[in-house]
N, C-alpha and C positions, 0 to 999 in steps of 0.2 A: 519187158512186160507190156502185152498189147493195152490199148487203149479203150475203155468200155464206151459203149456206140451212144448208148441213155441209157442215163441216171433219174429216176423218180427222186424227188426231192420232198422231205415234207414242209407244207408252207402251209398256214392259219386258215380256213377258210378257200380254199385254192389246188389248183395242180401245178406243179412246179417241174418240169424237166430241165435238164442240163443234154442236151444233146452234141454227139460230135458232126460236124457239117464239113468240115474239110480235115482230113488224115493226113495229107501231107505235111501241112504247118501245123498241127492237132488244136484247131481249132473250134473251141465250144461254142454252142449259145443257147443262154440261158431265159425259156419262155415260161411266164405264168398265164392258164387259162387258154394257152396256145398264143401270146401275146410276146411279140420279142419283148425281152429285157434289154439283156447284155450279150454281149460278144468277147471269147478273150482265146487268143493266140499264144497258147503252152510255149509254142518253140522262139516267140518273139514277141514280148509286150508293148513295141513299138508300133505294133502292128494294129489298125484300128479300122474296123469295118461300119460301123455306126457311122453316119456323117458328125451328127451333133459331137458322138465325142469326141470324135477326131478333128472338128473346129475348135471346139473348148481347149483340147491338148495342145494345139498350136497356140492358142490365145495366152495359156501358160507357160509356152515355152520363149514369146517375147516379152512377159511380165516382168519376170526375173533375166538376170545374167545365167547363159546356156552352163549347167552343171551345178549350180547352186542348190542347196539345200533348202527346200522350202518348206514350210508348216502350213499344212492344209486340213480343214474340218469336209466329207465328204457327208453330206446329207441326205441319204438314199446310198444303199452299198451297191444292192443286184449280185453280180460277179464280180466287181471290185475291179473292174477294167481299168476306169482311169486311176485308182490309187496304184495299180500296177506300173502303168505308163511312168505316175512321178517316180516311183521307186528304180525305175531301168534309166532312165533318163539325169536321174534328180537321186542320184542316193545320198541314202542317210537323213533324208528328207522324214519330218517327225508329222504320222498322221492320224487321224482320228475317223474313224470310220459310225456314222450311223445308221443303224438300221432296223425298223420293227419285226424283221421276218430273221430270228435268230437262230431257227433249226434248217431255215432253207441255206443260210448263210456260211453257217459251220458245216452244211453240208457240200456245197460249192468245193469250201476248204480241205474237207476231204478228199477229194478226184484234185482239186487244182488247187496248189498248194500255193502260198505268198511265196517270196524269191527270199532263198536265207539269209538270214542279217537284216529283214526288213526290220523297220521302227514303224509297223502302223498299229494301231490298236482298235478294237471293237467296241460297240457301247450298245447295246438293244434295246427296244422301248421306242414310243411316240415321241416324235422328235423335237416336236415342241416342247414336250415334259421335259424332254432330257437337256435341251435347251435350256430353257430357265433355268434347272436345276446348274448348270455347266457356269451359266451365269452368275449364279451364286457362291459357288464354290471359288471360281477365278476371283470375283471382290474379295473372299478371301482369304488367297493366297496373298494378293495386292496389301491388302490390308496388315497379313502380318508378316515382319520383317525375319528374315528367315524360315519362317513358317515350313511345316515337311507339307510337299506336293502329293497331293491326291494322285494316284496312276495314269485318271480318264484325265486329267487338268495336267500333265506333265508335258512338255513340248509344245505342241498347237494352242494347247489352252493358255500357259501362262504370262508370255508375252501377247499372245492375239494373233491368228491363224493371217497368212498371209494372205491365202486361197481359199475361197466357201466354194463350193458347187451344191447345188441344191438342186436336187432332181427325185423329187417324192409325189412317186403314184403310185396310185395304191388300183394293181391291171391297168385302166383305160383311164382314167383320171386324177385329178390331183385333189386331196383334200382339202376342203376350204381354208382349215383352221394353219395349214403350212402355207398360206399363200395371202397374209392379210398384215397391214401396217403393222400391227400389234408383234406378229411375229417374225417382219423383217426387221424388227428393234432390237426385238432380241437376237438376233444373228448379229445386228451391227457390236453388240457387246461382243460379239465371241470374236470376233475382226479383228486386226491391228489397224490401226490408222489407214496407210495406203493400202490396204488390202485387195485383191480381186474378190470381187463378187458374182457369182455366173451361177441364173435359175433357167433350167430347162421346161419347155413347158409344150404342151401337145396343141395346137389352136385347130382353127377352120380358117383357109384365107378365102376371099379376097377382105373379108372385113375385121379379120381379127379383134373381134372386141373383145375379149379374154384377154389377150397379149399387151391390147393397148393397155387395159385397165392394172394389168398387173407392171407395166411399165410406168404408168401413172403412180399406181404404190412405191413403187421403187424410188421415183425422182423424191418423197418424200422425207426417205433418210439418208443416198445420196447426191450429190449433187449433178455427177454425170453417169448416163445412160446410153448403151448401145443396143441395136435389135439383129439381130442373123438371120433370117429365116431362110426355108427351101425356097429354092424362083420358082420350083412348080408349083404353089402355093399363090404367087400372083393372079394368075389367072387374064392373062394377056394373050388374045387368040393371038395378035398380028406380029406382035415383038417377040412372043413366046419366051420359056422359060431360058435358052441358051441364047438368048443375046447379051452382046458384050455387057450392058447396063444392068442385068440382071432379070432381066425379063419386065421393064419400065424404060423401052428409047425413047420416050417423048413421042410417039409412032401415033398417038391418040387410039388405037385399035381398044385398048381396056376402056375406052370411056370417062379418060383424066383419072383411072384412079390405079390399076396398074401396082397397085403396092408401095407406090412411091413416097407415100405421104403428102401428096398434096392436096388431097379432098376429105384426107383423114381415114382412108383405105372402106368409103361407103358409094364409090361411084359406081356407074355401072360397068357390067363386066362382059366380054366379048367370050366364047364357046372354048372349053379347054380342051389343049391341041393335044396329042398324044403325049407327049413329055407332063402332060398335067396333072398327073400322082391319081390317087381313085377319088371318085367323088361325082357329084352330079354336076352340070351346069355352073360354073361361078363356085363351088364349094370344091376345097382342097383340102384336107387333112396333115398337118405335115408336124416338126419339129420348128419350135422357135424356141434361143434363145439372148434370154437377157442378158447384159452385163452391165453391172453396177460398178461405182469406187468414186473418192476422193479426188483421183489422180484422172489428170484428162483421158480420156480414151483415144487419144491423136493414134493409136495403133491400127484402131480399126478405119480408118480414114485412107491409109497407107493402099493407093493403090497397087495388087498385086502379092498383098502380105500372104495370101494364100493360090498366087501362084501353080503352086505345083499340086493343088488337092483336086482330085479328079471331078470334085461335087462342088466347088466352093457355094456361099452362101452370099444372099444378098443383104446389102448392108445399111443401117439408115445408124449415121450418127452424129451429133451435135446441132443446128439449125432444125433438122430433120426431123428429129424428135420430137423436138415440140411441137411441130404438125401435126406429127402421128397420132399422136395422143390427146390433140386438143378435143375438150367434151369426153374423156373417159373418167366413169368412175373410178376412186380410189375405195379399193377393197379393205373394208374394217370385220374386226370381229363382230360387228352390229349389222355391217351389211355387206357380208360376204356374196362373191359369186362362183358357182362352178365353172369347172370348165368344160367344155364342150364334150359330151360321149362320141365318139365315131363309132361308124359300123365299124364291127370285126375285118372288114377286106379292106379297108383304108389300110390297117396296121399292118407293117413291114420292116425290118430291120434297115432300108434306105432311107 
Protein backbone atom coordinates (compact mmCIF):
# COMPACT_ATOMS: atom_id res chain seq x y z
CA UNK A 1 0.00 0.00 0.00
CA UNK A 2 1.78 3.17 -1.05
CA UNK A 3 2.42 5.77 1.50
CA UNK A 4 0.17 9.12 1.39
CA UNK A 5 2.59 12.10 0.76
CA UNK A 6 0.26 14.82 3.46
CA UNK A 7 -2.07 14.34 5.64
CA UNK A 8 -4.22 17.40 6.95
CA UNK A 9 -4.73 16.88 10.30
CA UNK A 10 -7.32 18.52 12.47
CA UNK A 11 -5.85 20.45 15.35
CA UNK A 12 -7.92 23.29 17.74
CA UNK A 13 -7.30 26.51 16.49
CA UNK A 14 -4.29 25.51 13.90
CA UNK A 15 -3.07 23.73 10.69
CA UNK A 16 -1.77 20.58 11.35
CA UNK A 17 -0.03 18.45 8.61
CA UNK A 18 1.76 15.15 8.80
CA UNK A 19 3.84 15.23 5.82
CA UNK A 20 6.27 12.31 4.22
CA UNK A 21 9.83 13.81 3.77
CA UNK A 22 11.91 10.81 3.15
CA UNK A 23 10.14 7.59 1.36
CA UNK A 24 12.93 5.53 1.66
CA UNK A 25 12.80 5.04 5.52
CA UNK A 26 8.90 6.49 5.38
CA UNK A 27 9.67 9.01 7.28
CA UNK A 28 6.99 11.60 8.66
CA UNK A 29 6.92 15.13 10.14
CA UNK A 30 4.66 16.44 11.77
CA UNK A 31 4.16 20.66 11.48
CA UNK A 32 1.71 22.80 13.18
CA UNK A 33 1.17 26.37 11.61
CA UNK A 34 4.16 25.22 9.27
CA UNK A 35 6.12 24.88 12.72
CA UNK A 36 8.16 21.50 13.02
CA UNK A 37 6.66 19.34 15.63
CA UNK A 38 7.93 15.81 15.35
CA UNK A 39 9.61 13.59 13.22
CA UNK A 40 9.03 9.77 13.12
CA UNK A 41 10.69 6.88 10.97
CA UNK A 42 7.76 4.03 10.19
CA UNK A 43 10.61 1.72 9.14
CA UNK A 44 12.90 2.42 12.27
CA UNK A 45 11.89 4.17 15.56
CA UNK A 46 15.39 4.24 16.55
CA UNK A 47 15.80 6.57 14.25
CA UNK A 48 15.64 10.15 15.39
CA UNK A 49 16.12 13.31 13.35
CA UNK A 50 15.33 16.13 16.05
CA UNK A 51 18.53 16.86 18.00
CA UNK A 52 16.79 17.52 21.18
CA UNK A 53 15.12 14.17 20.91
CA UNK A 54 17.74 12.25 20.07
CA UNK A 55 19.90 13.87 23.12
CA UNK A 56 16.88 13.18 25.62
CA UNK A 57 16.78 9.33 24.07
CA UNK A 58 20.41 8.87 24.74
CA UNK A 59 20.01 10.46 28.13
CA UNK A 60 17.39 7.50 28.81
CA UNK A 61 19.11 5.13 27.46
CA UNK A 62 22.00 5.47 30.22
CA UNK A 63 19.38 6.15 33.11
CA UNK A 64 18.29 2.70 33.18
CA UNK A 65 19.98 -0.70 32.40
CA UNK A 66 20.06 -1.14 28.28
CA UNK A 67 16.49 -3.24 27.75
CA UNK A 68 14.86 -2.51 30.89
CA UNK A 69 11.28 -1.81 31.17
CA UNK A 70 10.79 1.66 32.04
CA UNK A 71 7.49 3.82 33.12
CA UNK A 72 7.49 7.00 31.59
CA UNK A 73 4.79 9.98 31.83
CA UNK A 74 5.31 11.99 28.27
CA UNK A 75 4.03 15.63 28.64
CA UNK A 76 3.30 16.87 25.22
CA UNK A 77 2.56 13.70 22.59
CA UNK A 78 3.21 15.54 18.78
CA UNK A 79 3.79 12.13 16.95
CA UNK A 80 4.84 10.29 19.89
CA UNK A 81 8.48 9.88 18.65
CA UNK A 82 10.06 9.39 21.76
CA UNK A 83 7.40 7.10 23.36
CA UNK A 84 8.15 5.15 20.07
CA UNK A 85 11.90 5.03 20.59
CA UNK A 86 11.09 3.64 24.54
CA UNK A 87 8.83 1.11 23.18
CA UNK A 88 11.59 -0.35 20.22
CA UNK A 89 14.33 -0.07 22.59
CA UNK A 90 12.67 -0.57 26.05
CA UNK A 91 9.62 -3.00 25.46
CA UNK A 92 6.94 -3.61 27.62
CA UNK A 93 7.94 -0.37 28.96
CA UNK A 94 4.37 1.15 30.68
CA UNK A 95 3.49 4.80 29.26
CA UNK A 96 1.32 7.51 29.63
CA UNK A 97 1.09 9.85 27.05
CA UNK A 98 -0.38 13.47 27.32
CA UNK A 99 -1.76 15.70 25.29
CA UNK A 100 -4.28 18.65 24.53
CA UNK A 101 -4.49 18.25 20.75
CA UNK A 102 -6.63 14.80 20.78
CA UNK A 103 -8.09 14.85 17.22
CA UNK A 104 -4.61 15.86 15.87
CA UNK A 105 -3.20 12.97 17.83
CA UNK A 106 -5.51 10.05 17.00
CA UNK A 107 -5.02 11.22 13.85
CA UNK A 108 -1.19 10.90 13.59
CA UNK A 109 -2.41 7.25 14.92
CA UNK A 110 -4.26 6.69 12.10
CA UNK A 111 -1.44 6.89 9.13
CA UNK A 112 1.34 5.84 11.90
CA UNK A 113 0.23 3.30 13.92
CA UNK A 114 1.95 2.48 17.81
CA UNK A 115 4.15 -0.89 17.40
CA UNK A 116 1.71 -3.92 18.47
CA UNK A 117 1.89 -4.96 21.94
CA UNK A 118 2.66 -1.44 22.83
CA UNK A 119 1.58 -0.54 26.61
CA UNK A 120 1.24 3.16 26.17
CA UNK A 121 -1.85 4.92 26.76
CA UNK A 122 -3.42 8.35 25.97
CA UNK A 123 -4.90 10.95 28.33
CA UNK A 124 -6.28 14.50 26.47
CA UNK A 125 -6.91 17.66 28.20
CA UNK A 126 -4.50 20.62 29.72
CA UNK A 127 -1.83 19.15 31.26
CA UNK A 128 -1.64 20.68 34.31
CA UNK A 129 -5.43 19.83 34.92
CA UNK A 130 -4.80 16.31 34.22
CA UNK A 131 -1.88 16.52 36.41
CA UNK A 132 -3.32 17.37 39.55
CA UNK A 133 -6.24 15.37 38.69
CA UNK A 134 -3.40 12.11 38.20
CA UNK A 135 -2.15 13.33 41.46
CA UNK A 136 -5.12 12.74 43.05
CA UNK A 137 -6.14 9.64 41.98
CA UNK A 138 -2.40 7.97 42.50
CA UNK A 139 -2.85 9.22 46.55
CA UNK A 140 -5.52 7.04 46.14
CA UNK A 141 -4.64 4.18 44.90
CA UNK A 142 -1.62 4.57 47.68
CA UNK A 143 -4.05 5.10 50.17
CA UNK A 144 -6.13 2.11 49.61
CA UNK A 145 -4.74 -1.27 50.19
CA UNK A 146 -5.65 -3.27 47.24
CA UNK A 147 -7.82 -0.66 45.84
CA UNK A 148 -8.82 -1.41 41.77
CA UNK A 149 -6.51 0.81 39.53
CA UNK A 150 -7.77 3.52 37.50
CA UNK A 151 -6.66 2.75 33.62
CA UNK A 152 -4.80 6.44 33.18
CA UNK A 153 -3.08 5.51 37.06
CA UNK A 154 -2.18 1.83 36.08
CA UNK A 155 1.61 1.24 35.32
CA UNK A 156 3.45 4.88 35.17
CA UNK A 157 1.05 6.17 37.69
CA UNK A 158 1.06 3.91 40.38
CA UNK A 159 4.42 3.25 41.55
CA UNK A 160 5.86 6.99 40.08
CA UNK A 161 6.88 7.21 36.47
CA UNK A 162 10.58 6.67 36.26
CA UNK A 163 10.89 9.24 33.16
CA UNK A 164 8.94 12.83 32.82
CA UNK A 165 9.60 14.55 29.54
CA UNK A 166 7.89 17.62 29.43
CA UNK A 167 7.83 19.33 26.14
CA UNK A 168 4.58 21.52 25.99
CA UNK A 169 4.13 24.21 23.21
CA UNK A 170 1.58 25.34 22.30
CA UNK A 171 3.28 26.36 17.93
CA UNK A 172 6.12 28.72 19.06
CA UNK A 173 5.92 28.88 22.79
CA UNK A 174 5.40 27.41 25.86
CA UNK A 175 2.61 28.17 28.34
CA UNK A 176 3.27 29.89 31.37
CA UNK A 177 1.06 28.07 33.55
CA UNK A 178 3.37 24.29 32.43
CA UNK A 179 6.32 26.05 33.32
CA UNK A 180 6.08 27.54 36.97
CA UNK A 181 7.12 26.00 40.58
CA UNK A 182 3.57 25.26 41.32
CA UNK A 183 3.39 22.88 38.49
CA UNK A 184 6.90 21.33 38.66
CA UNK A 185 5.41 20.07 42.11
CA UNK A 186 2.95 18.66 40.74
CA UNK A 187 5.10 16.58 38.28
CA UNK A 188 7.38 15.81 41.18
CA UNK A 189 4.14 13.83 42.77
CA UNK A 190 3.79 11.96 39.48
CA UNK A 191 7.73 10.88 39.71
CA UNK A 192 9.20 7.92 41.57
CA UNK A 193 11.86 8.96 43.89
CA UNK A 194 15.01 8.59 41.52
CA UNK A 195 13.26 9.56 38.52
CA UNK A 196 14.60 11.33 35.27
CA UNK A 197 13.05 14.60 34.77
CA UNK A 198 13.84 16.31 31.11
CA UNK A 199 11.83 19.94 30.16
CA UNK A 200 12.34 20.80 26.62
CA UNK A 201 12.19 24.37 26.15
CA UNK A 202 12.70 26.94 22.95
CA UNK A 203 15.20 30.05 24.41
CA UNK A 204 17.17 32.87 22.61
CA UNK A 205 21.09 32.56 23.34
CA UNK A 206 23.49 34.23 24.15
CA UNK A 207 21.46 35.16 27.28
CA UNK A 208 19.10 32.73 27.81
CA UNK A 209 17.08 34.24 30.43
CA UNK A 210 14.10 31.90 30.06
CA UNK A 211 16.16 28.87 30.41
CA UNK A 212 18.06 30.20 33.32
CA UNK A 213 14.90 31.21 35.17
CA UNK A 214 13.24 27.92 34.37
CA UNK A 215 16.38 26.11 35.56
CA UNK A 216 16.29 28.19 38.62
CA UNK A 217 12.60 26.74 39.07
CA UNK A 218 13.75 23.57 38.59
CA UNK A 219 16.72 23.47 41.40
CA UNK A 220 13.63 24.24 43.73
CA UNK A 221 12.12 20.77 43.68
CA UNK A 222 15.09 18.99 42.68
CA UNK A 223 18.16 18.94 43.85
CA UNK A 224 20.41 18.51 40.86
CA UNK A 225 20.31 20.11 37.31
CA UNK A 226 21.75 19.83 34.06
CA UNK A 227 21.40 22.26 30.74
CA UNK A 228 22.10 20.81 26.86
CA UNK A 229 21.83 23.50 24.62
CA UNK A 230 22.59 23.96 20.71
CA UNK A 231 26.56 25.48 20.59
CA UNK A 232 25.07 27.49 17.89
CA UNK A 233 23.25 29.14 20.24
CA UNK A 234 26.52 30.50 22.14
CA UNK A 235 27.23 32.98 20.05
CA UNK A 236 31.03 32.89 19.94
CA UNK A 237 32.52 34.44 16.57
CA UNK A 238 36.26 33.16 17.49
CA UNK A 239 35.72 29.59 19.09
CA UNK A 240 32.60 29.14 17.22
CA UNK A 241 29.93 26.68 17.60
CA UNK A 242 32.35 23.41 16.48
CA UNK A 243 34.87 23.58 18.82
CA UNK A 244 36.00 20.86 20.86
CA UNK A 245 34.62 22.84 24.11
CA UNK A 246 31.50 23.53 22.62
CA UNK A 247 31.72 26.59 21.15
CA UNK A 248 33.23 28.36 24.88
CA UNK A 249 37.64 27.59 24.45
CA UNK A 250 38.34 30.17 27.01
CA UNK A 251 39.49 31.98 23.28
CA UNK A 252 37.92 35.40 25.06
CA UNK A 253 36.38 36.14 21.21
CA UNK A 254 32.47 35.96 23.15
CA UNK A 255 33.53 38.49 25.39
CA UNK A 256 33.90 36.06 28.77
CA UNK A 257 30.44 35.04 28.26
CA UNK A 258 30.50 32.46 25.42
CA UNK A 259 27.63 30.43 27.08
CA UNK A 260 29.78 29.10 29.48
CA UNK A 261 28.42 30.36 32.68
CA UNK A 262 30.64 32.43 33.87
CA UNK A 263 29.21 35.86 33.68
CA UNK A 264 25.78 34.23 33.88
CA UNK A 265 25.46 34.01 29.98
CA UNK A 266 24.94 38.45 29.85
CA UNK A 267 28.45 39.21 28.50
CA UNK A 268 29.05 40.59 25.41
CA UNK A 269 28.94 38.72 22.27
CA UNK A 270 31.26 38.60 19.27
CA UNK A 271 29.28 38.35 15.38
CA UNK A 272 27.53 34.94 14.66
CA UNK A 273 29.65 32.80 12.23
CA UNK A 274 27.77 30.90 9.68
CA UNK A 275 27.23 27.69 11.82
CA UNK A 276 25.28 30.32 14.10
CA UNK A 277 21.45 28.91 13.64
CA UNK A 278 19.13 32.24 12.17
CA UNK A 279 19.05 35.18 14.17
CA UNK A 280 20.42 38.64 14.24
CA UNK A 281 23.67 39.71 15.80
CA UNK A 282 24.19 37.90 19.37
CA UNK A 283 20.49 36.38 19.12
CA UNK A 284 20.21 32.47 18.32
CA UNK A 285 17.07 30.73 18.63
CA UNK A 286 17.57 27.20 19.40
CA UNK A 287 16.46 24.02 21.74
CA UNK A 288 17.52 23.76 25.31
CA UNK A 289 17.07 21.31 27.62
CA UNK A 290 16.78 20.67 31.13
CA UNK A 291 17.22 17.77 33.24
CA UNK A 292 16.33 17.41 36.67
CA UNK A 293 16.37 14.30 39.61
CA UNK A 294 17.29 13.28 42.86
CA UNK A 295 20.17 11.25 41.59
CA UNK A 296 23.51 12.96 40.49
CA UNK A 297 23.63 13.76 37.15
CA UNK A 298 27.56 12.54 37.04
CA UNK A 299 26.19 11.22 33.20
CA UNK A 300 26.15 14.30 31.87
CA UNK A 301 29.63 15.25 32.92
CA UNK A 302 30.99 11.87 31.07
CA UNK A 303 33.18 13.17 28.57
CA UNK A 304 32.23 11.80 25.20
CA UNK A 305 28.71 10.20 26.54
CA UNK A 306 27.56 11.38 23.16
CA UNK A 307 30.18 10.57 21.16
CA UNK A 308 28.78 9.31 18.29
CA UNK A 309 25.71 11.99 17.64
CA UNK A 310 26.44 13.97 14.78
CA UNK A 311 25.08 17.31 16.71
CA UNK A 312 26.05 16.63 20.31
CA UNK A 313 25.00 19.33 22.71
CA UNK A 314 26.87 21.62 25.04
CA UNK A 315 26.73 20.88 28.46
CA UNK A 316 26.90 22.80 31.82
CA UNK A 317 26.51 20.62 34.91
CA UNK A 318 26.96 20.66 38.57
CA UNK A 319 29.45 23.86 39.88
CA UNK A 320 28.33 25.17 36.49
CA UNK A 321 24.99 25.63 37.15
CA UNK A 322 24.93 27.59 39.87
CA UNK A 323 26.66 30.32 37.77
CA UNK A 324 24.38 29.94 35.26
CA UNK A 325 21.52 30.82 36.96
CA UNK A 326 22.79 33.14 39.63
CA UNK A 327 20.17 36.29 39.63
CA UNK A 328 17.46 34.27 37.71
CA UNK A 329 14.16 34.45 38.60
CA UNK A 330 12.10 31.50 39.75
CA UNK A 331 8.88 31.29 37.74
CA UNK A 332 5.55 31.11 40.19
CA UNK A 333 2.01 31.04 39.21
CA UNK A 334 2.11 34.84 40.73
CA UNK A 335 4.98 35.72 38.42
CA UNK A 336 5.21 33.92 35.64
CA UNK A 337 7.24 34.45 32.45
CA UNK A 338 6.94 33.70 28.69
CA UNK A 339 9.07 32.51 26.78
CA UNK A 340 10.58 33.92 24.03
CA UNK A 341 8.41 34.03 20.34
CA UNK A 342 11.06 33.59 17.41
CA UNK A 343 10.51 34.61 14.07
CA UNK A 344 8.90 31.85 11.95
CA UNK A 345 12.69 31.41 9.96
CA UNK A 346 14.48 30.61 13.23
CA UNK A 347 12.21 27.42 13.34
CA UNK A 348 13.65 24.25 11.80
CA UNK A 349 13.44 20.73 12.75
CA UNK A 350 17.61 21.01 13.66
Amino acid sequence: MPLPCTVSLPCSGAVAELSLVDEASASYLLTVDGIPQSQVCVSDATRLEFDYVRHIARMVDVWAAPGEALSCIHLGGGALSLARYVEATRPGSQQLVIDSQRAMVEGVLEVLPLAAGHATRLLFGDARELAERLVLRRRLIRSTAGGGRDSACSGAMAAGAGVVVIDLWDGASIPSHVATLEFYLLVAQLAAPEALVVVNLLDRGPEFDYSRGQAATLRRVWPNVGVLRDPSMLGCASCGPDDSAGGCGGCGGCGGCGGCGGCGGRGQVGEVGDAGGVGARGHNYGNVVLVAGRRRLDLLGVTGWLKDDPRPPHVIVGPDVDRWVTGAPVATDDAAFASPRPPREALSPD
